[in-house]
Backbone bond lengths (Angstrom), bond angles and torsions (degrees), N, CA, C in turn:
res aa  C-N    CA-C-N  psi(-1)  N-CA   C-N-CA  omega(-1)  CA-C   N-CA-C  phi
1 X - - - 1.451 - - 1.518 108.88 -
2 X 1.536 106.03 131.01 1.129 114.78 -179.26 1.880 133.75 -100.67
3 X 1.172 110.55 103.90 1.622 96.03 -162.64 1.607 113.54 -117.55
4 X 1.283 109.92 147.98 1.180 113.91 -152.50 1.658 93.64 -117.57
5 X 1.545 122.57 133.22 1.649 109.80 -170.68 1.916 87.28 -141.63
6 X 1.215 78.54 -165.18 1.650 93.01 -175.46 1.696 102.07 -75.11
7 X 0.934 100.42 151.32 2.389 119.29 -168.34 1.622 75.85 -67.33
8 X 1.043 149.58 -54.40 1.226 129.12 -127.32 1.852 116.93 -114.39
9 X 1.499 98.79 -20.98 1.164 121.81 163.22 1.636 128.15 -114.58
10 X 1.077 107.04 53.44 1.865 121.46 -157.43 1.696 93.05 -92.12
11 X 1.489 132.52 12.53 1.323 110.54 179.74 2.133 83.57 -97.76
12 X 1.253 91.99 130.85 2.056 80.56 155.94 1.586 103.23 -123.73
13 X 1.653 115.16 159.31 1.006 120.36 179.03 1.739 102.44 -66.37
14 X 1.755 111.45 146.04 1.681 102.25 -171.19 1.850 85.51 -135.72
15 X 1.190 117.23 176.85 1.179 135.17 -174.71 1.863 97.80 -70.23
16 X 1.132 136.85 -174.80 1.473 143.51 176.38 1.481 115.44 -65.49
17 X 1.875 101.75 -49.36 1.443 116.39 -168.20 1.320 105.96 -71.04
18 X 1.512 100.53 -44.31 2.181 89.86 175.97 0.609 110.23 -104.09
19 X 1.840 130.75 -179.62 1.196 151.54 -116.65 1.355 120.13 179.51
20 X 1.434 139.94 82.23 1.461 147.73 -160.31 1.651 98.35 -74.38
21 X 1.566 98.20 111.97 1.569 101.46 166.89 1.574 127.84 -114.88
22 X 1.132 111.28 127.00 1.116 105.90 -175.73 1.967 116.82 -74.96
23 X 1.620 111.60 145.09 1.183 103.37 -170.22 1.744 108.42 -107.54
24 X 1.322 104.38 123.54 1.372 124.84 -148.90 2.128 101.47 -67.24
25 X 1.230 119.68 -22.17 1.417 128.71 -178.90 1.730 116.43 -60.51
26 X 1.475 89.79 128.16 2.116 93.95 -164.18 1.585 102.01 -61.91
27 X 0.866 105.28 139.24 1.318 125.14 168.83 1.126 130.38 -20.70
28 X 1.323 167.26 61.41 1.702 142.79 -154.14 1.117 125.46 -62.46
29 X 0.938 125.89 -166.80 1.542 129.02 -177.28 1.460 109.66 -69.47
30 X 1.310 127.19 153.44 1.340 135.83 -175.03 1.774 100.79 43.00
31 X 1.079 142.13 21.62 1.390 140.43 -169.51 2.289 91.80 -87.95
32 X 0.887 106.78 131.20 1.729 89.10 164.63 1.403 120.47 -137.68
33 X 1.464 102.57 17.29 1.846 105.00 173.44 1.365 98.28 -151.68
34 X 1.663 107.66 136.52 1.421 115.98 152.95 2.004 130.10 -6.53
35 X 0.958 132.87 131.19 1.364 115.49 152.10 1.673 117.47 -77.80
36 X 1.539 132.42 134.97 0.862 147.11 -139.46 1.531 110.53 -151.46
37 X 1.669 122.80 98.48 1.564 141.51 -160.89 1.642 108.77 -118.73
38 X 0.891 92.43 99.35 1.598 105.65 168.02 1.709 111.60 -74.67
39 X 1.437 107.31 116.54 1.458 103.40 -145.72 2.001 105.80 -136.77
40 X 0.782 123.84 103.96 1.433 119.04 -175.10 1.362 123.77 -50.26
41 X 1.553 111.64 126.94 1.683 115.31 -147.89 1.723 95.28 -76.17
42 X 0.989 114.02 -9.26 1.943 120.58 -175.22 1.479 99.22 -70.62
43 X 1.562 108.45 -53.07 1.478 124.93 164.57 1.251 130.74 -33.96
44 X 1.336 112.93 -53.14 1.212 116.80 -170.32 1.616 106.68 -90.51
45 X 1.333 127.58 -22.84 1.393 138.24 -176.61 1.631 96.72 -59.18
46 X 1.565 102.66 -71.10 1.402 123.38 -168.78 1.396 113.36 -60.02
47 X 1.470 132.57 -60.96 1.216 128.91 141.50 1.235 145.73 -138.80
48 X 1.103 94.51 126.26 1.536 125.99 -151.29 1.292 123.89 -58.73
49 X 1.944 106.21 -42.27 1.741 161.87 -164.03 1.895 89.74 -66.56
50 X 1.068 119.13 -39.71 1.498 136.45 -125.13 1.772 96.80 -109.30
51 X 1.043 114.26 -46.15 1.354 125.41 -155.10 2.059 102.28 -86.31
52 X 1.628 94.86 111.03 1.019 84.03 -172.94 1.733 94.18 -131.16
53 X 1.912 108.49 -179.63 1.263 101.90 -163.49 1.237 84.70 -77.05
54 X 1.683 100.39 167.68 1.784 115.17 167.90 1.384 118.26 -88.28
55 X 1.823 105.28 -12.96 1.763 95.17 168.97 1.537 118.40 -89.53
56 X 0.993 110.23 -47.10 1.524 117.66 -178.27 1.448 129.32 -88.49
57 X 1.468 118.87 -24.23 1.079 138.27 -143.05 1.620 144.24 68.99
58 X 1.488 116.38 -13.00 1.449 122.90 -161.81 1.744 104.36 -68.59
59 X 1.137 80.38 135.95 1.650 87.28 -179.84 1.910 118.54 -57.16
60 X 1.072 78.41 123.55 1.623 92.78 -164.15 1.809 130.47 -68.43
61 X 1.630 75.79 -16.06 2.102 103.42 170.13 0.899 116.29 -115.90
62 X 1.984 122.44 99.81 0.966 126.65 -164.43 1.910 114.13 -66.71
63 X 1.372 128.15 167.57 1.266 101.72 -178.95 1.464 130.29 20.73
64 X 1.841 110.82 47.09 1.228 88.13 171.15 1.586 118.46 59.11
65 X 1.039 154.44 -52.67 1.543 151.17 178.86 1.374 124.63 -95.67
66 X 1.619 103.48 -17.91 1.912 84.44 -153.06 1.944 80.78 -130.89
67 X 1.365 98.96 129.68 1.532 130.01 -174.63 1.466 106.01 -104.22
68 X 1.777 129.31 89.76 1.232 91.67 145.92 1.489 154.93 -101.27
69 X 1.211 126.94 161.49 1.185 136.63 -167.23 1.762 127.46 -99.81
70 X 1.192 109.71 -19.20 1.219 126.12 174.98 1.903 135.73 -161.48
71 X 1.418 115.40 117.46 1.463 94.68 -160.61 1.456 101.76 -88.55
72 X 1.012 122.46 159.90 1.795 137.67 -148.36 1.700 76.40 -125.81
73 X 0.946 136.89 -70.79 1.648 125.52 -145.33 1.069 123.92 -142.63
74 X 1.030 151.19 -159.02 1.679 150.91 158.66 1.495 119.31 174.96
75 X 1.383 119.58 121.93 1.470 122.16 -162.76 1.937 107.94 -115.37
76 X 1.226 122.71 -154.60 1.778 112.75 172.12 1.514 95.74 -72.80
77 X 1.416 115.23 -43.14 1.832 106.08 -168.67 1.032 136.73 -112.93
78 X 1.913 104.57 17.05 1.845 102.54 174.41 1.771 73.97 -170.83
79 X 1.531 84.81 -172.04 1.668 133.45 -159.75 1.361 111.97 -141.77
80 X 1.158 112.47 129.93 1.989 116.63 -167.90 1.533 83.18 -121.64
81 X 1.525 115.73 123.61 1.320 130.64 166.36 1.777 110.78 -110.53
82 X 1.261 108.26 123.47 1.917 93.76 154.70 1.418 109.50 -80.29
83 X 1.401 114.02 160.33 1.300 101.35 -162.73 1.902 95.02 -164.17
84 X 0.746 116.42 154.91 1.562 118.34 -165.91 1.803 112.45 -117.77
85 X 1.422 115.49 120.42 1.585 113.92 -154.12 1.637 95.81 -101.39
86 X 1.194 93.17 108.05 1.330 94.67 171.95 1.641 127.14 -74.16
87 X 1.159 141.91 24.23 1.522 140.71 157.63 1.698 104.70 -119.17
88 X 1.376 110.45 45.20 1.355 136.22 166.48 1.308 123.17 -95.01
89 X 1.098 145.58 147.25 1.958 129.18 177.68 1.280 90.60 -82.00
90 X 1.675 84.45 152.45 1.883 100.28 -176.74 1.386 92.85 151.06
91 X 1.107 129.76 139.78 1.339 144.61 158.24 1.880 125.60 -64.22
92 X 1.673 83.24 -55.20 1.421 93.84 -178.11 1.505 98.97 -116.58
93 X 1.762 114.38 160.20 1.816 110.05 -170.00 1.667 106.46 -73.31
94 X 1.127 124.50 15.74 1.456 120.85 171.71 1.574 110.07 -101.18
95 X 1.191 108.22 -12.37 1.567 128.27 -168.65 1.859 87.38 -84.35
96 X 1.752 107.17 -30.84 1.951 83.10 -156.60 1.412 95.60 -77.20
97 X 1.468 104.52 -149.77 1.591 114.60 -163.89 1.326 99.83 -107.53
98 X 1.145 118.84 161.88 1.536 128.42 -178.07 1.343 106.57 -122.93
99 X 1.938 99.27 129.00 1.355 115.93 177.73 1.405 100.53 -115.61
100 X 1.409 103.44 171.36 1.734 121.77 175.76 1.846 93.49 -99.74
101 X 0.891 135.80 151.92 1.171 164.61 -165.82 1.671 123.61 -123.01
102 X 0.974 138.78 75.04 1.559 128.22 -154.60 1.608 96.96 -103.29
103 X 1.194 129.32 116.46 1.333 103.57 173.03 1.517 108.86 -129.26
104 X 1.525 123.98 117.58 1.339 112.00 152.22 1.381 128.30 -17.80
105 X 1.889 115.98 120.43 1.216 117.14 170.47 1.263 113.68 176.47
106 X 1.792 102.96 67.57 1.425 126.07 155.85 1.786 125.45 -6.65
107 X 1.547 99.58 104.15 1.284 114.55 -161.34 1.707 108.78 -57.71
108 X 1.820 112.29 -30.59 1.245 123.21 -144.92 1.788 104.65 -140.47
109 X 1.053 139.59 120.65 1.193 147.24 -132.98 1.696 79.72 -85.74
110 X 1.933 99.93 135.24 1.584 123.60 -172.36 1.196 95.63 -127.70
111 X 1.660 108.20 144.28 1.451 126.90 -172.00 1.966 95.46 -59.34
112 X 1.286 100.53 -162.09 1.560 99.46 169.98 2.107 103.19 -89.50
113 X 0.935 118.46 -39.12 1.586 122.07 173.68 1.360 100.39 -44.51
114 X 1.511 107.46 -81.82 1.919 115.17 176.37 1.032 90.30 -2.89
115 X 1.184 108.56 -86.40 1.806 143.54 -157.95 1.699 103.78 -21.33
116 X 1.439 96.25 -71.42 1.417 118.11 161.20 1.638 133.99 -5.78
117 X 1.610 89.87 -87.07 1.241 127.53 165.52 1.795 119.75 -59.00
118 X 0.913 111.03 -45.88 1.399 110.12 157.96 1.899 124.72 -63.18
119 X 1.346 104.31 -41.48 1.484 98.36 168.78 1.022 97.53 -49.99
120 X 1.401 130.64 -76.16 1.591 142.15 -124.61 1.105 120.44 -67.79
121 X 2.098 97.66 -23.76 1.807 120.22 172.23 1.264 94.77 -77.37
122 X 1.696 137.31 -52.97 1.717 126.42 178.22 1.384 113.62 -44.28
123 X 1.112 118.98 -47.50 1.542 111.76 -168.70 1.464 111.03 -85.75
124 X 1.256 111.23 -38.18 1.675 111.96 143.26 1.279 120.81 -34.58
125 X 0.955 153.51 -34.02 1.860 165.71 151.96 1.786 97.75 -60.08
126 X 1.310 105.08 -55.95 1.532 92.08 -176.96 1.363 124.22 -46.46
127 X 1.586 112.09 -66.75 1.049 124.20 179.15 1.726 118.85 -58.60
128 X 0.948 121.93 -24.24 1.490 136.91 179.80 1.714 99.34 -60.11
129 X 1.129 106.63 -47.59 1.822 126.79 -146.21 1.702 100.25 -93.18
130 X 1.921 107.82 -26.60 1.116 98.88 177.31 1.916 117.85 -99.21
131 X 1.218 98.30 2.00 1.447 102.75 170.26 1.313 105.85 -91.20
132 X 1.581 125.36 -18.65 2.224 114.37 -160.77 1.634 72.52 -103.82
133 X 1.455 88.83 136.36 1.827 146.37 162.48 1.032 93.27 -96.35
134 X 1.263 123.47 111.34 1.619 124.58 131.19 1.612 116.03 174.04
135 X 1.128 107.59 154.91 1.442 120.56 -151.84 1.582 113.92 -66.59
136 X 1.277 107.09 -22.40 1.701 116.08 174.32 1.859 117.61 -94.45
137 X 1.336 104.39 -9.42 1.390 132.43 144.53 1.493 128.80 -24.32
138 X 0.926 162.69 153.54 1.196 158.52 105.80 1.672 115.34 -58.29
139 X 0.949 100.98 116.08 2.086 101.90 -174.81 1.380 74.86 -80.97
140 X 1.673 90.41 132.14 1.670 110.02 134.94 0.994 141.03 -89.11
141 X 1.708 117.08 146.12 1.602 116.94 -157.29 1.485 101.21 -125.35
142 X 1.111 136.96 -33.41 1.762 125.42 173.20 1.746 104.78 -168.69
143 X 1.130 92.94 162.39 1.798 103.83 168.66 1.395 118.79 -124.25
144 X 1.032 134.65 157.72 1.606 129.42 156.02 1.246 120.66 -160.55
145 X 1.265 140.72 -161.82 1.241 132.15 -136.99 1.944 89.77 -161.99
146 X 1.109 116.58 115.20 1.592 99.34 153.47 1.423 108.96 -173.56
147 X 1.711 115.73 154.34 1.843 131.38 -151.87 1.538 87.73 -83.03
148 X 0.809 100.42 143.07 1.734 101.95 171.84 2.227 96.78 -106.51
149 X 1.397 102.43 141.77 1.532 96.36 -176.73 1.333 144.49 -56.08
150 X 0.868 130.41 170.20 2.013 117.01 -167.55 1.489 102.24 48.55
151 X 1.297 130.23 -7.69 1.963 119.86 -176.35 1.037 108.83 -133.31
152 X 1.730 99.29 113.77 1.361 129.67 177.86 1.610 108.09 -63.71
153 X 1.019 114.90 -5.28 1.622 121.31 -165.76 1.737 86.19 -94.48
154 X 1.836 111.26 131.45 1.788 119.13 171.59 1.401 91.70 -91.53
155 X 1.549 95.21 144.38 1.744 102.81 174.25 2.004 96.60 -128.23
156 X 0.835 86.87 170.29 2.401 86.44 -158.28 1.515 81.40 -133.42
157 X 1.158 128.40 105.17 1.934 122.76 152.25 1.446 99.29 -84.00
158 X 1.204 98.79 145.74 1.536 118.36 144.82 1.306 153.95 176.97
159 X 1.431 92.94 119.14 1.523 133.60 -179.95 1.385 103.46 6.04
160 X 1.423 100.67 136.17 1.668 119.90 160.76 1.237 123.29 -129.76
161 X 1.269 115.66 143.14 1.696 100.45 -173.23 1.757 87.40 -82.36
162 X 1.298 108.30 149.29 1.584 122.61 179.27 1.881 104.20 -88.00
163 X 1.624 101.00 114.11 1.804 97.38 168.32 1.323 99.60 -111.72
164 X 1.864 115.32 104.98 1.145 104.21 166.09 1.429 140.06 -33.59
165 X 1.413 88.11 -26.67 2.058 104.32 -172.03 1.510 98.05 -65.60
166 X 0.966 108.61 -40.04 1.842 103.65 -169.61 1.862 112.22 -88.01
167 X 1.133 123.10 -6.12 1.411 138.17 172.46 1.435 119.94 -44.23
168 X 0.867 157.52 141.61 1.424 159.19 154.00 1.620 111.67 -110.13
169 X 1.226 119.57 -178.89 1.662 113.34 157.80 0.951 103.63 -83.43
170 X 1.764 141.41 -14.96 1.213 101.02 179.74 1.011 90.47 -112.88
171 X 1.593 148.26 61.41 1.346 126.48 147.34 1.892 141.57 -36.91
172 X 0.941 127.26 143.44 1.347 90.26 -172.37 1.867 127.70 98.50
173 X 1.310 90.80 -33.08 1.690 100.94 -170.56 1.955 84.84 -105.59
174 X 0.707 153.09 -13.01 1.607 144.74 -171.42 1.768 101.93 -91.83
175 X 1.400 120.63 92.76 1.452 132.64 -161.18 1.272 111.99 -92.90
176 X 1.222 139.89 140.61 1.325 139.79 177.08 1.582 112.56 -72.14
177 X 1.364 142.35 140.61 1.356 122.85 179.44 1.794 81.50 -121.89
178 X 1.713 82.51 148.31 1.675 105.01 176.49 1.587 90.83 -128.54
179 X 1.946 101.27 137.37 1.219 74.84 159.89 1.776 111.81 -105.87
180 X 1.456 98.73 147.47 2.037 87.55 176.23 1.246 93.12 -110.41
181 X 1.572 96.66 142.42 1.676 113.78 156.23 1.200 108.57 -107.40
């Protein structure tokens, strides 16, 4: 079952056995809410590879491990998901650890340069984020790169380890501005 809720509040409370996932693929045109998969947590433990959305198809477990469950924010050039890593200890997916999710995904159609230049500032953030130590920090935990289907447009997440201590409600909503020429 497929449910469609508000972009900004896409976690809903679900029974134990399922599991509301949010589906990580940018939006299209006239699109104005998340896709939203109610998904059996046995399922997603066991396989992970497998679980895809029911509107679009995009595989719904990013790398294989990391599930998200709720989007926290959205700015002109990405989407902040919490998201739950599954090759974490934990029995059940509420048991694993919770990361922030950052993923490149340009609100407004970019030349191929834009395009460019905007990666080069994301992964620029990556690498920045995985060298600073410090406790008011967000540790970084991985990056990657992958096409989501039917969209020629690349979108880049990457992973944050989640410190509740540093969280706000609006985590997520505080956007970096680049300017591109």
């Amino acid at each position: 079952m497929t449910v469609t809720t508000n972009i900004l509040n896409s976690n809903v409370p679900n029974s134990s056995s399922t599991i509301s996932v949010c589906c990580t693929r940018p939006l299209m045109f006239g699109e104005l809410s998340l896709h939203i998969n109610e998904i059996e947590e046995e399922q997603l433990l066991e396989n992970p590879a497998e679980q895809r959305c029911s509107v679009c198809g995009m595989n719904l477990v990013l790398q294989n491990h990391f599930v998200p469950i709720e989007l926290l924010g959205q700015g002109g050039f990405g989407r902040t998901f919490r998201v739950y890593d599954l090759e974490t200890p934990g029995q059940s997916i509420r048991e694993k650890n919770e990361r922030v999710l950052k993923q490149l995904c340009p609100a407004q159609t970019l030349t191929e340069s834009q395009l460019q230049q905007v990666t080069y500032l994301f992964e620029q953030e990556a690498n920045i984020l995985g060298k600073l130590k410090h406790e008011k920090i967000p540790q970084f935990f991985n990056y990657f790169a992958f096409s989501p289907p039917s969209d020629s447009r690349q979108t880049l997440p990457l992973a944050i380890d989640l410190n509740p201590s540093l969280c706000s409600t609006d985590y997520g909503t505080n956007c970096h501005t680049y300017n591109i020429e």
